[in-house]
VOLO-948398 format. One record per residue (C-alpha): residue in three letters; x, y, z. Coordinates in steps of 0.001 Angstrom, whole numbers, padded with zeros to 6 digits. Layout:
# VOLO-948398
{r "Ala" {X Y Z}}
...
***
This chain:
# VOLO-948398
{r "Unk" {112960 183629 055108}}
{r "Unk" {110114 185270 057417}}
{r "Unk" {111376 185956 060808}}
{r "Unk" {109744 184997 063359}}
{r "Unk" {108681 187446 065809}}
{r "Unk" {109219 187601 069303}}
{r "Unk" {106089 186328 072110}}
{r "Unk" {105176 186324 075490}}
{r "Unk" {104039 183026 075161}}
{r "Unk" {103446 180482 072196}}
{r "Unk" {100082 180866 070515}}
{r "Unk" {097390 178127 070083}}
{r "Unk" {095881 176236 067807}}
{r "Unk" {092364 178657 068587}}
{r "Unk" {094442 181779 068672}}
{r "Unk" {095629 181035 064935}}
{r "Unk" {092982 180222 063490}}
{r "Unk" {091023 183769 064782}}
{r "Unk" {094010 185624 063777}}
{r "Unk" {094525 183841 060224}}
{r "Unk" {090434 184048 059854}}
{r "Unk" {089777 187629 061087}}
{r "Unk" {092722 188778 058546}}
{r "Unk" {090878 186915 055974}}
{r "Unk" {086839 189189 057209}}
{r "Unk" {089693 192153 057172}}
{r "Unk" {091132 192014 053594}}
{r "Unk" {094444 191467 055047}}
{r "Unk" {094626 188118 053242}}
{r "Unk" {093654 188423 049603}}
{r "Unk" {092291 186073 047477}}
{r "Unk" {094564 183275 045958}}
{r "Unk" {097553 184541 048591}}
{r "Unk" {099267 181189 049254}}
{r "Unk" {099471 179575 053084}}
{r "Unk" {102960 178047 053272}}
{r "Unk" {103069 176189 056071}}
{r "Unk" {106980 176922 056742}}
{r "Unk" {105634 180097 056286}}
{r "Unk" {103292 180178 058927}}
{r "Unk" {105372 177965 061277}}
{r "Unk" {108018 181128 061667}}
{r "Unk" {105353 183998 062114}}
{r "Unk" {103297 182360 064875}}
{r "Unk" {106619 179973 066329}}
{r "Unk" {104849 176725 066254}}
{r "Unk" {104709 173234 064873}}
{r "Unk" {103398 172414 061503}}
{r "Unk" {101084 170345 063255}}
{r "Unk" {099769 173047 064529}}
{r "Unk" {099200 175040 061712}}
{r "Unk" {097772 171999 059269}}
{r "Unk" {095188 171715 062065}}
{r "Unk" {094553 175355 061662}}
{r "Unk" {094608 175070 057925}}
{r "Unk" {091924 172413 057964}}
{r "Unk" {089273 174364 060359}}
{r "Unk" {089901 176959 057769}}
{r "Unk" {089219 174883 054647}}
{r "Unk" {085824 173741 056173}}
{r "Unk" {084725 177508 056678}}
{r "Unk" {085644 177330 052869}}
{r "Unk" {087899 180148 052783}}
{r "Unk" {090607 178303 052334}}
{r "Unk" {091611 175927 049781}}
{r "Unk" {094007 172872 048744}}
{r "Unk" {095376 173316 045412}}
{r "Unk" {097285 170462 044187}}
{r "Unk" {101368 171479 043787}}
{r "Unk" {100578 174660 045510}}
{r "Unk" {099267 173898 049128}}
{r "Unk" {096820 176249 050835}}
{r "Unk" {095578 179462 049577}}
{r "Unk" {093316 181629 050372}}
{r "Unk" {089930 181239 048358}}
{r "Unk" {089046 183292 045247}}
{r "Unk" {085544 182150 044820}}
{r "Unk" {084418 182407 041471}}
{r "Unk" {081173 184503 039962}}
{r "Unk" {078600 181564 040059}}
{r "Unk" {080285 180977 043435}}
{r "Unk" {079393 184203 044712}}
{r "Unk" {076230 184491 043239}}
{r "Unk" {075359 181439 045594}}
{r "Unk" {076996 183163 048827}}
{r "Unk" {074357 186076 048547}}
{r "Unk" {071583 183861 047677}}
{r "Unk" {072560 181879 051031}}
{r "Unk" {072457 185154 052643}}
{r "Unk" {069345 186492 051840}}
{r "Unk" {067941 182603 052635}}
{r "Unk" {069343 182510 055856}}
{r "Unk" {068909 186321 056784}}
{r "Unk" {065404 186349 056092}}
{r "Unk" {064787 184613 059200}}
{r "Unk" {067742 185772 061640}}
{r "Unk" {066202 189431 061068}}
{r "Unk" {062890 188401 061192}}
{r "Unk" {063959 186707 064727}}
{r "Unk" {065910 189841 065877}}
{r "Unk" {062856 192040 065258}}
{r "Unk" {060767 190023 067674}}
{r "Unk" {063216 189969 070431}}
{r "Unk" {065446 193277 070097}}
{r "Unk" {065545 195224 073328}}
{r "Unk" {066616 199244 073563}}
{r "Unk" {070308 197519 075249}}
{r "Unk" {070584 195590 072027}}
{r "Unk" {069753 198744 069686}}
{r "Unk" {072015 200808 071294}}
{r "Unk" {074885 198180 070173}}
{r "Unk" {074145 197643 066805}}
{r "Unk" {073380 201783 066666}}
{r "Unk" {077568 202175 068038}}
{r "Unk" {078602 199508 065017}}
{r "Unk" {076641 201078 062581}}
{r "Unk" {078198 205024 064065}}
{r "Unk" {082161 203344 064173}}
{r "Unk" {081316 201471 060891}}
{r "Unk" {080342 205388 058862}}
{r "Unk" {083258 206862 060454}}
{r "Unk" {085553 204529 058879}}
{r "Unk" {084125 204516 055850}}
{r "Unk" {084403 208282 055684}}
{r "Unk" {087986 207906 056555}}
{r "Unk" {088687 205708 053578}}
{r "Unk" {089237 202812 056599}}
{r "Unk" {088085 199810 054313}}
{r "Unk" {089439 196946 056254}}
{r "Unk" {087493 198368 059236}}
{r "Unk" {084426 199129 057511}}
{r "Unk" {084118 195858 056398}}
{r "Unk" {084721 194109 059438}}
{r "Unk" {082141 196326 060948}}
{r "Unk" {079543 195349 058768}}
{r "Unk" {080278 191999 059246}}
{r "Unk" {079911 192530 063395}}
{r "Unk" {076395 194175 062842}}
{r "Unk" {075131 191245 060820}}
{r "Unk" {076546 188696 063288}}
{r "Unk" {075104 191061 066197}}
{r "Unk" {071831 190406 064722}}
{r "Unk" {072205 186648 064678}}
{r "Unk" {072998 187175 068494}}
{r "Unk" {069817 189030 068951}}
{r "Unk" {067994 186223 067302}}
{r "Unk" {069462 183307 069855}}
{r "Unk" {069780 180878 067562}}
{r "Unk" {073618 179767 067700}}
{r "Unk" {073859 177276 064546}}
{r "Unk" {072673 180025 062360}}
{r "Unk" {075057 182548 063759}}
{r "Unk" {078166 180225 062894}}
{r "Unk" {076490 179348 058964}}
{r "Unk" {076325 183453 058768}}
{r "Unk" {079729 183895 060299}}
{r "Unk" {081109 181920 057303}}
{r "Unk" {078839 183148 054907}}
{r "Unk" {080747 186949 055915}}
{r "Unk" {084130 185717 055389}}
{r "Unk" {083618 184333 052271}}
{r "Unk" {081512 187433 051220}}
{r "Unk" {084893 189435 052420}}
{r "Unk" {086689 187456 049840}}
{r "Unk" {083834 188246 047301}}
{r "Unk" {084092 191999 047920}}
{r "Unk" {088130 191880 047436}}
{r "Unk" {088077 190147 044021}}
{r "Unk" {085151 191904 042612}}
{r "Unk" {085025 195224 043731}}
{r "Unk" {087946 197522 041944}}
{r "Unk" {090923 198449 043899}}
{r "Unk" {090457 202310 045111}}
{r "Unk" {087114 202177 044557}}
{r "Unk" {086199 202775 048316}}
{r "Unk" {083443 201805 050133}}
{r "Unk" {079713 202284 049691}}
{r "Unk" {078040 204834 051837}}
{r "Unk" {074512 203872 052519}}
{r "Unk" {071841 204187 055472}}
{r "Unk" {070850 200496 055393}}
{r "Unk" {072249 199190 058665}}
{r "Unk" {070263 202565 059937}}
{r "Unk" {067513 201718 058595}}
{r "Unk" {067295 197873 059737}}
{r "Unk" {068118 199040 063379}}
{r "Unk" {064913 201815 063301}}
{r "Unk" {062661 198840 061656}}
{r "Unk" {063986 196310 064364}}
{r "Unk" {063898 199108 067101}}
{r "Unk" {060169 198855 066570}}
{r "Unk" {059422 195136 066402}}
{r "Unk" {058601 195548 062409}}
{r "Unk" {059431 192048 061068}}
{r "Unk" {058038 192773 057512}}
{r "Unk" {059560 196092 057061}}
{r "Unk" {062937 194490 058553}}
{r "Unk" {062834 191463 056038}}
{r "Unk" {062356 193978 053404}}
{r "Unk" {065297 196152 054026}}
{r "Unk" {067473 193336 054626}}
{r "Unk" {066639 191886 051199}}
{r "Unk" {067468 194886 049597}}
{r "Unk" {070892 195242 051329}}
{r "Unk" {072112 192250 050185}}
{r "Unk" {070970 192460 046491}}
{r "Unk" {072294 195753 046540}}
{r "Unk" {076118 194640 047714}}
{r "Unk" {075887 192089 045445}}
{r "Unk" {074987 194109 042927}}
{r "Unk" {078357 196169 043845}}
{r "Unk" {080631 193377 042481}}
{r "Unk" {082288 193160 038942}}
{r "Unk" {084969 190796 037490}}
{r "Unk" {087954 191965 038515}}
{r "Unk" {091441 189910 038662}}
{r "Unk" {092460 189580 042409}}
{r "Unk" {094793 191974 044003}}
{r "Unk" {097824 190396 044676}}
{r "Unk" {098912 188293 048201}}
{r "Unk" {100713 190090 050995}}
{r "Unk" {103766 188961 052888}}
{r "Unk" {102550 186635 056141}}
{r "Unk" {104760 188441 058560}}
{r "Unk" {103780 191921 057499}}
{r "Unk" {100026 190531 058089}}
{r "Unk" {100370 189422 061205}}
{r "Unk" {103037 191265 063048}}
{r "Unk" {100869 193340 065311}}
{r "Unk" {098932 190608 066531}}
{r "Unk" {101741 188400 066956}}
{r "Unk" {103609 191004 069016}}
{r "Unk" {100774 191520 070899}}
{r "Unk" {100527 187782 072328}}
***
């Protein structure tokens, strides 16, 4: 049985779903690791109510699913799957760059230029789970620059379920990366460049995609041990 850990105060519905979804950007939940309600009921102290709510706002962000006899799990999309999650990307930012070009100002380069700086350093220190969620802030950073609010919710998906990509298909060890991309797309959108920012941006994403092989998933982690700092912290 999962204990369940002691709170200030009892968590809701929003709180969840951040926590369960930012562990999901983080690698913290792998694909296929099942969502057992009971499960989830003793680590965050509420009802299942609750956490079937929480479980549905998570299976529209498609990254979680219902299997039958099995409940929720975390999604393991599959090659074809993933093949269409880049193509979205590249689709969708095409335009969000070409947008944040136009309108970044030097406050707004000077953000993205401290996520790209944290985002090295971690992946120098073999930090994965932070490297990752880095990137993922300096894409969605962009779609801030670019104002437009629906698209900036499509991408936010689009990340987490590129997260899940990344931890099926890229081999366990194998580290992250190192490229100059993100410093690149900040100089070209530093200077109002939409074409050169496009470009770059196209690139990046073929190139991560290009990053992923068939690999069988690593396995699921224990709920508690996921969430236990977060928990404590509430």
């Amino acid at each position: 049985m999962v204990a369940q850990l002691k709170r200030s105060k009892k968590p809701s519905e929003g709180w969840i779903y951040d926590q369960v979804f930012d562990a999901i950007l983080e690698q913290r939940l792998l694909p296929d690791t099942k969502l057992t309600e009971k499960d989830l009921c003793d680590v965050f102290g509420v009802s299942r109510t609750i956490i079937r709510k929480v479980l549905l706002r998570l299976s529209l962000d498609k990254v979680v699913k219902h299997r039958p006899n099995r409940g929720a799990v975390i999604a393991a999309p599959e090659p074809d799957e993933v093949r269409e999650i880049f193509e979205a990307r590249r689709l969708l930012e095409d335009g969000i760059v070409a947008e944040a070009a136009r309108k970044c100002t030097p406050e707004d380069a000077d953000v993205l230029t401290d996520i790209a700086s944290r985002e090295h350093a971690f992946i120098h220190a073999g930090e994965n789970s932070d490297a990752i969620r880095l990137s993922g802030d300096f894409h969605l950073r962009l779609a801030d620059i670019a104002g437009n609010r629906p698209l900036r919710e499509l991408l936010r998906q689009l990340v987490a379920q590129t997260s899940l990509a990344i931890a099926r298909y890229v081999p366990s060890g194998s580290g992250m990366c190192e490229n100059d991309d993100h410093d690149r797309l900040i100089a070209a959108i530093s200077e109002g460049d939409v074409r050169q920012s496009r470009d770059i941006m196209k690139r990046h994403l073929t190139a991560c995609e290009r990053r992923l092989m068939l690999d069988t998933p690593e396995g699921s982690k224990n709920l508690h041990a996921v969430f236990a700092d977060g928990v404590a912290a509430q």
